[in-house]
ROTI-677059 format. One record per residue (C-alpha): residue in one letter; x, y, z. Coordinates in pm, 1 decimal. Layout:
<pts>
aa, xx, yy, zz
A, X, Y, Z
...
</pts>
This chain:
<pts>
aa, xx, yy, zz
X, 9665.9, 8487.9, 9288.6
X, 9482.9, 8717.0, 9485.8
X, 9765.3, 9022.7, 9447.1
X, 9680.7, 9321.7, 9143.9
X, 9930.2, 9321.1, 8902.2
X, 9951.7, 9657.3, 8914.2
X, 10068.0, 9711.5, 9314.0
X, 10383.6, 9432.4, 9211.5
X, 10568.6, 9778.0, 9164.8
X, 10781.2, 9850.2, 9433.2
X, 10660.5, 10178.8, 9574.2
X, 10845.9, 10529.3, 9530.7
X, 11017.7, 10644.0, 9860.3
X, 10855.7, 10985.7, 9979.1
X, 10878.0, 11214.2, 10269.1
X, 10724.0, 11177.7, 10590.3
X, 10570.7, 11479.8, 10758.2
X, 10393.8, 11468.4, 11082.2
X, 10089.2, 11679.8, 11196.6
X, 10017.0, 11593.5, 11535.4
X, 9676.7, 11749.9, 11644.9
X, 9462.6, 11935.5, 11479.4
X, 9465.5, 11998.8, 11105.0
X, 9300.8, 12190.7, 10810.2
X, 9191.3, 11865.7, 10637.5
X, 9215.4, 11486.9, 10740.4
X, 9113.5, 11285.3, 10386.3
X, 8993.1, 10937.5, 10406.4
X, 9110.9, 10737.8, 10172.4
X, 9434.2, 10738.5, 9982.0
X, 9386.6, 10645.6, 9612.2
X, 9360.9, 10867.6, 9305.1
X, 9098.8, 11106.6, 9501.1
X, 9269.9, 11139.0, 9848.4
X, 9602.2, 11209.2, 9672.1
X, 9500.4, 11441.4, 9451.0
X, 9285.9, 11636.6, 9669.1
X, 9599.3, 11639.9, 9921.2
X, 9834.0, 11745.4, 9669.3
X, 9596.8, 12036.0, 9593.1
X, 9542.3, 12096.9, 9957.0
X, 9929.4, 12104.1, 10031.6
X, 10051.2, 12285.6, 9762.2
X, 9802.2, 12565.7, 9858.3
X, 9943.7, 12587.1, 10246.5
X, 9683.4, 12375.7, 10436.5
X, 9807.1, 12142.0, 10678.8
X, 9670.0, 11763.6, 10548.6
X, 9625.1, 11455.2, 10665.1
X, 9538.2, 11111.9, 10478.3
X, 9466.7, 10825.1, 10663.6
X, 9396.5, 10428.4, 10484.2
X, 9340.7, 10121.4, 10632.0
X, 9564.1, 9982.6, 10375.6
X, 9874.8, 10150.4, 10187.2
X, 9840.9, 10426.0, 9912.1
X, 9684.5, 10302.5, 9606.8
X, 9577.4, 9951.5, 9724.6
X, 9205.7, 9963.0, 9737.5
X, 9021.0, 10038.7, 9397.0
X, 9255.3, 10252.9, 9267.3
X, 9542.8, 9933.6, 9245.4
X, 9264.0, 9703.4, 9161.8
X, 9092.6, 9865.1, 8825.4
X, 9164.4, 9769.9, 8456.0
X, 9387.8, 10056.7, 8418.5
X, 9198.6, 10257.4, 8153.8
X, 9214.3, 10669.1, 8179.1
X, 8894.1, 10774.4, 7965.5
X, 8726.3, 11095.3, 7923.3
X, 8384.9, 11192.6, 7989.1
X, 8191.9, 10980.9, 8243.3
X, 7982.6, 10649.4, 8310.6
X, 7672.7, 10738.9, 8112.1
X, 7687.6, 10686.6, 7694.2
X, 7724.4, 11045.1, 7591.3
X, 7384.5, 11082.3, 7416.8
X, 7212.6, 10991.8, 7738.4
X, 7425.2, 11192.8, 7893.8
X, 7299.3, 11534.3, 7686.4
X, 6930.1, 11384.2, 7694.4
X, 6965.7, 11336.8, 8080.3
X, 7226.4, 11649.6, 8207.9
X, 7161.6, 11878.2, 7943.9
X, 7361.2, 11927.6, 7631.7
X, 7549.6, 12195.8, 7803.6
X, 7641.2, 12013.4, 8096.0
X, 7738.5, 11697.7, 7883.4
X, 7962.2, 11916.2, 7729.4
X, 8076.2, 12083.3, 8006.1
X, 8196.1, 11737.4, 8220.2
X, 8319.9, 11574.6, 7871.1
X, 8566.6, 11881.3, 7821.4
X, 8621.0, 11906.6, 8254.8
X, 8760.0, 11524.6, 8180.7
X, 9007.3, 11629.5, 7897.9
X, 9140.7, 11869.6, 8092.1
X, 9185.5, 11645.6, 8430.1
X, 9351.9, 11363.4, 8187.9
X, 9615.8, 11620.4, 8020.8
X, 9703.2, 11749.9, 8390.4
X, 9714.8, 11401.9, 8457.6
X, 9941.2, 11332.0, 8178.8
X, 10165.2, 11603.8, 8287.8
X, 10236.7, 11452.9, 8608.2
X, 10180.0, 11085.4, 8527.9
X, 10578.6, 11028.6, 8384.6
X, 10603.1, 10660.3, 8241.6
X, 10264.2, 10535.4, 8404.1
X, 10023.4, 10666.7, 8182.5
X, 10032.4, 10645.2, 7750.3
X, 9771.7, 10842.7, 7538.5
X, 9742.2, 10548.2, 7294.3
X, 9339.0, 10616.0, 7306.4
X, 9065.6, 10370.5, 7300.8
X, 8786.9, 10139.3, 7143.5
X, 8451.3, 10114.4, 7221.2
X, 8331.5, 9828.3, 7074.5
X, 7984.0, 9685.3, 6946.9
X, 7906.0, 9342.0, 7052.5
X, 7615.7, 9317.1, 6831.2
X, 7366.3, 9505.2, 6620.1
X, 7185.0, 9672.6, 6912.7
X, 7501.8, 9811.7, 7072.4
X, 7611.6, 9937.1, 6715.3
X, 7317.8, 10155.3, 6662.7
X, 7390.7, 10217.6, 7024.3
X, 7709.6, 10375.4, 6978.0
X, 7664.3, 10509.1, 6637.1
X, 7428.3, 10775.8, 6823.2
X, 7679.2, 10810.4, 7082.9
X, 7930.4, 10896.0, 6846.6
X, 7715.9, 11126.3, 6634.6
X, 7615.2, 11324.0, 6913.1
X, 7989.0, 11346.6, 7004.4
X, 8080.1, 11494.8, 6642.5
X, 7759.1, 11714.8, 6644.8
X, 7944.0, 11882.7, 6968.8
X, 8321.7, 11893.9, 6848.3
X, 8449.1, 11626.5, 7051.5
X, 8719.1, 11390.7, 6879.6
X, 8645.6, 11064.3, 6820.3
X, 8654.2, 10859.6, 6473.9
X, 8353.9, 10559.0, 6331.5
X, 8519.6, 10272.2, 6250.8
X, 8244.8, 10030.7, 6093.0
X, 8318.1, 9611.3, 6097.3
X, 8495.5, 9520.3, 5808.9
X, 8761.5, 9795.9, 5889.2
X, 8799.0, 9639.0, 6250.7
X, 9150.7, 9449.7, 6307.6
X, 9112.2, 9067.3, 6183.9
X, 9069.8, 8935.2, 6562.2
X, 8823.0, 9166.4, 6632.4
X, 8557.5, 9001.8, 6349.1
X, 8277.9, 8940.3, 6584.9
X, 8226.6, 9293.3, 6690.6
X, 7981.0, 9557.2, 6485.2
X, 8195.9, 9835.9, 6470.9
X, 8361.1, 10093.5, 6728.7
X, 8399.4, 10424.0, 6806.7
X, 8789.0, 10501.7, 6812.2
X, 8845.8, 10773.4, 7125.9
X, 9163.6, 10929.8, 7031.4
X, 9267.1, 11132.6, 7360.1
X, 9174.0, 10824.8, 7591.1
X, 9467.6, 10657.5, 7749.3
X, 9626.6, 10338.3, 7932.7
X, 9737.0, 10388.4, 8308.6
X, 9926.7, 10188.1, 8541.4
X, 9666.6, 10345.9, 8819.4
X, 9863.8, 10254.6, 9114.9
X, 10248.5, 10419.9, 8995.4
X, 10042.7, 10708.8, 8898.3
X, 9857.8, 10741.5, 9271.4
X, 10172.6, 10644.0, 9430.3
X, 10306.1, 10917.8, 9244.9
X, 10076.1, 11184.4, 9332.9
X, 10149.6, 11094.7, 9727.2
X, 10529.9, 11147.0, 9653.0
X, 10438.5, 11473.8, 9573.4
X, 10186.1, 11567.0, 9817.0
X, 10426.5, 11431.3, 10081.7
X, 10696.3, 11683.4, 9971.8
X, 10428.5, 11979.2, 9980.3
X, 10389.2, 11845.5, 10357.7
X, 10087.6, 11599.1, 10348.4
X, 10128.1, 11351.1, 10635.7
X, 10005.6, 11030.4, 10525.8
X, 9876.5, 10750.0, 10792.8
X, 9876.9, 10408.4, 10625.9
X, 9744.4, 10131.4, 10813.5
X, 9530.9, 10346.7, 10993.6
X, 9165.1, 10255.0, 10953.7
X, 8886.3, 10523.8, 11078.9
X, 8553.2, 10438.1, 11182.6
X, 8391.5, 10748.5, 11281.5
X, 8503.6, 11060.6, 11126.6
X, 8372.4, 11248.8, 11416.0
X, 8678.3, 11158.7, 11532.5
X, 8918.7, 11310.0, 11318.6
X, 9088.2, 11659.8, 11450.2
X, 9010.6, 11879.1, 11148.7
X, 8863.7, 12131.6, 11040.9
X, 8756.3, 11977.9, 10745.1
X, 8701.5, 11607.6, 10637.3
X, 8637.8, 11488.7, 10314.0
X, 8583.9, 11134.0, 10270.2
X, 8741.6, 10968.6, 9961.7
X, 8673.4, 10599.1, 9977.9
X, 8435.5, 10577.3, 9666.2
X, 8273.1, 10216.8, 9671.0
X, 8507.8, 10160.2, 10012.2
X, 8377.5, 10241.1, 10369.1
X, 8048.5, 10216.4, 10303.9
X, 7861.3, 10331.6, 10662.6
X, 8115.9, 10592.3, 10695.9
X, 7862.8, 10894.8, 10585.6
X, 7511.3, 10714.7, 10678.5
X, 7353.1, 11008.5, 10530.0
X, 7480.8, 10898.7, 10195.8
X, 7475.3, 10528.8, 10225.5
X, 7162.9, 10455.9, 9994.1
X, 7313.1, 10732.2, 9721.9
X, 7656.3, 10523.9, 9688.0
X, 7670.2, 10135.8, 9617.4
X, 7950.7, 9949.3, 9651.1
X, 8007.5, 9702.9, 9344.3
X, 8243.1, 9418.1, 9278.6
X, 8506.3, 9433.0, 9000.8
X, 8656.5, 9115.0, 8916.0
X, 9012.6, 9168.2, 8653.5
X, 9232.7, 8854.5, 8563.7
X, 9575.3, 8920.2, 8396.7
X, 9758.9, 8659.8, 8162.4
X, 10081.0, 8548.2, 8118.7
X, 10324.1, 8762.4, 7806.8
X, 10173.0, 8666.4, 7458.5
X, 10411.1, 8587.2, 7208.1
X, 10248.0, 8874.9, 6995.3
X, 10055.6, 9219.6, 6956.5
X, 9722.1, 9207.2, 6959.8
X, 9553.3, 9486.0, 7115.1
X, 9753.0, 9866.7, 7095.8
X, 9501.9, 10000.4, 7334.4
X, 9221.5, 9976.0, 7578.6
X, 8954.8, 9801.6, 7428.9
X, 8566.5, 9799.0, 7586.8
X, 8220.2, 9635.3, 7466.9
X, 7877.7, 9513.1, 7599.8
X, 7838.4, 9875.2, 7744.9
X, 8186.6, 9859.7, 7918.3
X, 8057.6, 9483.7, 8094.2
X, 8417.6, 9378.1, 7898.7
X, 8717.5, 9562.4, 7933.0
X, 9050.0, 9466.1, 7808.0
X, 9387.0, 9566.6, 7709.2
X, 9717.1, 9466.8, 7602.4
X, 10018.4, 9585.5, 7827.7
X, 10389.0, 9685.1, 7653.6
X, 10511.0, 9372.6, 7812.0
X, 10191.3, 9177.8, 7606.5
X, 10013.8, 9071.6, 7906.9
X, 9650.1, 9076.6, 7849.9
X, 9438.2, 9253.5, 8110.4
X, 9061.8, 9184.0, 8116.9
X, 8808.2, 9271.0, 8349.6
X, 8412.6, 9275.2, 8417.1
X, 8142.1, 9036.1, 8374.0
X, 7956.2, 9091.9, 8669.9
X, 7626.8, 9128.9, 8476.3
X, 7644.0, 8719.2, 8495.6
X, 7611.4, 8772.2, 8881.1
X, 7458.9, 9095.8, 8850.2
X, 7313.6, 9117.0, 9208.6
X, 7635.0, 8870.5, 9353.3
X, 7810.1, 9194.5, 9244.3
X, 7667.3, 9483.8, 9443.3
X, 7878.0, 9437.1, 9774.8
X, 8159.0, 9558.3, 9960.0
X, 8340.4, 9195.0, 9949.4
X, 8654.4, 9173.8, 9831.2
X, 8646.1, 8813.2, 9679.6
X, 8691.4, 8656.3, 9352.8
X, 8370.7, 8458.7, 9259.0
X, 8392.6, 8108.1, 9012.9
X, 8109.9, 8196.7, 8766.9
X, 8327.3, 8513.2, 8698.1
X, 8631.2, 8425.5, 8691.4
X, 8530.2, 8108.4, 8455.0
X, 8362.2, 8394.0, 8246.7
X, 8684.9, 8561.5, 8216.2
X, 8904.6, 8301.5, 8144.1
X, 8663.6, 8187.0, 7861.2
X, 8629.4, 8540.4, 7667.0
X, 9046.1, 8614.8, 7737.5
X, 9068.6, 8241.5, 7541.5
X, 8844.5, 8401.9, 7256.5
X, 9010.7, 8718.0, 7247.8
X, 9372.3, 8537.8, 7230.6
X, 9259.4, 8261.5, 6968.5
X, 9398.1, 7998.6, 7248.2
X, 9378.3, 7869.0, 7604.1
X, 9485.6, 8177.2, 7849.0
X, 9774.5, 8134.0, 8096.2
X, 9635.4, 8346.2, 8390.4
X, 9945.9, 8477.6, 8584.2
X, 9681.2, 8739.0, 8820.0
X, 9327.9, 8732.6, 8956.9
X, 9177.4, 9041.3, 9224.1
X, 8892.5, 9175.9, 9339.3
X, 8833.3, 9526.1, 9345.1
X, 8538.2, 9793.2, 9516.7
X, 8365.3, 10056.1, 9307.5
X, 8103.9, 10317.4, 9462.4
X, 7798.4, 10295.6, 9142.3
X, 7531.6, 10611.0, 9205.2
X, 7163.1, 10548.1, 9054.5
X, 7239.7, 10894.0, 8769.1
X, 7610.8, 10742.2, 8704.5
X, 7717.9, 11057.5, 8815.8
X, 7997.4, 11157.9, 9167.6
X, 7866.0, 11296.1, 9439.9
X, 8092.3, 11571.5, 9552.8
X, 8052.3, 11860.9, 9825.2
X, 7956.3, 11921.9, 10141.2
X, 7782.9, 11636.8, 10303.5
X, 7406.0, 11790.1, 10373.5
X, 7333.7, 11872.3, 10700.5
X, 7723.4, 11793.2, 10826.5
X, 7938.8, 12105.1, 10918.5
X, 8261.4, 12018.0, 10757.2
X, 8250.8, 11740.2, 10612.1
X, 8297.3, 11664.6, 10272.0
X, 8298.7, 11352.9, 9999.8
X, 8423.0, 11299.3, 9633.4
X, 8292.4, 10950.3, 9537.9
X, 8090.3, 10763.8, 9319.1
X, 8240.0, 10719.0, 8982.8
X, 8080.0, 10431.7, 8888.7
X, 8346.9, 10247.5, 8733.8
X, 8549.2, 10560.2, 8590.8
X, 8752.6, 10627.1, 8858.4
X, 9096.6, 10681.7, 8705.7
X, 9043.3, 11030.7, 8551.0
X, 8688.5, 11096.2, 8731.7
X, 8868.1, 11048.8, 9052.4
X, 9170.4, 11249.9, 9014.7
X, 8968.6, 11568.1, 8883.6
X, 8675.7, 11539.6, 9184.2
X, 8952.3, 11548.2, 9445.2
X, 9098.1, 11887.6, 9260.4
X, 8761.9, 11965.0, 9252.3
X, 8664.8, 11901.8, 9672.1
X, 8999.3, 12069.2, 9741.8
X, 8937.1, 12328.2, 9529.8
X, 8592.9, 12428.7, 9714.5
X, 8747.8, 12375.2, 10043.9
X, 8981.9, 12658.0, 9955.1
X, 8700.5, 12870.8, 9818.1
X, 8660.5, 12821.5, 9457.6
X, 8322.8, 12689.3, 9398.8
X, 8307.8, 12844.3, 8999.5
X, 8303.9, 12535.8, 8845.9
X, 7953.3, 12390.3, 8744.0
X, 8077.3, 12063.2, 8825.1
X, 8028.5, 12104.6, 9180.8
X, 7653.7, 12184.2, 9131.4
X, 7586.2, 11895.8, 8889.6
X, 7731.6, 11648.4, 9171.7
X, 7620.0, 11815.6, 9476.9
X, 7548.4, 11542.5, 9737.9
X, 7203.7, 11722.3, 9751.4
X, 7019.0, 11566.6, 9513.9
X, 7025.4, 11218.9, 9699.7
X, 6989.1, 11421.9, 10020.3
</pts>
């Protein structure tokens, strides 16, 4: 029970280049960020190589709730009190754009069905009812939806905001997907091939893309970047519709949705173990997983028949923001991490973004809002 239901897909075949010796870029880590900064990397010339200590995909980026949301971690209010409104602008519209590239080359594993962010009570309502007026004060779509217009099984929520560009991913055909195509560009990809130092590497650049994974990797950065437990369960088909898209609440604690094959997918929780939760251990925990079974049974109206349970690793930063760039005070070597639970979209778009800076664009303001620096 321990298997993600996502990484039950058979992988793609994909080509298998070799670069012996020394290379332009060796990437640790080969989920959304690794293969998306490779496919940028290859496509521009660069010789790449990706190593994993697992297969593509099969750390966090196999293990998530499969949600593909815009913006970032922080409720987008905050975010303009705490960024600036130009810079919560500015990442809110750098997300769109990552998710639509990422819809172009997603095929069948990602739907832009949007999503629901949910009150759980009164608090969170006038919660989100400044996070969406903020939103419509800056242009961004999103629609109010107040309690008595919510869906019939939804009656103990306050409302929602209704995010209509958001989408539902099966995270690890889409990753898979992007090392298909970095492979063909001529990315060599290691698998099984765990690295402990990355002084050891033969590159000319390094950029480390393991997010909440191989923590101790970059001990400059190892107070800046904590890993944090995910726990996701995943029920047997319904016999109906109940959910047409991701759903979240209790500041995205909850997360759910319901698959085309009516499987329900629900993950989080970990605020009943809060502490339990910040660490790099891979396990399910009972108080969770009881936690999880109990909501899926409220949000089904019956007793849940739980076909998966996994364990996943995040990276969580202190301002909910990456950290990506050059790794102070380290000649060549780099890091896109830290997404703090929004890894789908926020990881594909910071490996562009490393790869991007690696080949000399540094325009985009992204790079100086998550400059490594600031926890430096």
């Amino acid at each position: 029970m321990g298997n993600p239901y996502w990484l039950e897909d058979e992988a793609p075949r994909r080509a298998h280049p070799r670069h012996d010796g020394r290379v332009d870029v060796a990437i640790v880590g080969a989920g959304v960020t690794g293969c998306s900064a490779a496919l940028r990397l290859a496509e521009a010339g660069l010789s790449v190589r990706v190593h994993d200590q697992r297969g593509v995909a099969e750390g966090a980026s196999g293990r998530n709730g499969g949600f593909a949301l815009r913006g970032g971690a922080t409720r987008y209010d905050i975010a303009r009190e705490t960024y600036g409104a130009d810079r919560a602008l500015g990442l809110w519209q750098w997300t769109e754009r990552a998710l639509d590239r990422m819809e172009s080359l997603a095929g069948d594993s990602l739907a832009r069905v949007g999503s629901l962010r949910l009150a759980a009570d009164e608090e969170e309502r006038e919660h989100i009812r400044l996070e969406f007026e903020a939103m419509r004060e800056d242009g961004i779509a999103a629609e109010w939806i107040d309690a008595a217009e919510l869906a019939p099984h939804l009656v103990n929520f306050h409302g929602a905001i209704e995010h209509p560009g958001d989408g539902s991913i099966q995270p690890a055909r889409f990753v898979r997907g992007l090392a298909v195509r970095a492979a063909a560009a001529g990315a060599d990809f290691r698998e099984h091939d765990r690295v402990d130092d990355v002084t050891a590497l033969d590159a000319t650049h390094v950029i480390v893309a393991t997010d909440g994974y191989g923590h101790g990797l970059v001990p400059e950065l190892a107070d800046a970047i904590w890993p944090t437990r995910g726990q996701v369960i995943v029920s047997e088909p319904l016999d109906r519709v109940l959910y047409d898209r991701p759903h979240y609440a209790r500041q995205g604690f909850d997360y759910w949705q319901q698959l085309p094959n009516r499987r329900i997918v629900l993950g989080g929780f970990r605020d009943v173990s809060i502490m339990d939760e910040l660490t790099d251990v891979e396990e399910m925990t009972p108080v969770i997983q009881a936690s999880l079974e109990r909501f899926m049974g409220d949000l089904i109206g019956e007793d849940p028949r739980i076909s998966h349970r996994w364990a996943g690793i995040f990276g969580l930063t202190q301002d909910m923001l990456p950290l990506v760039g050059r790794v102070p005070g380290r000649d060549g070597l780099w890091v896109a991490a830290g997404y703090s639970g929004h890894g789908n979209v926020l990881g594909f778009a910071c490996g562009e973004l490393v790869a991007d800076a690696i080949l000399g664009d540094t325009s985009s303001p992204q790079l100086e809002l998550f400059d490594p620096v600031r926890f430096a």
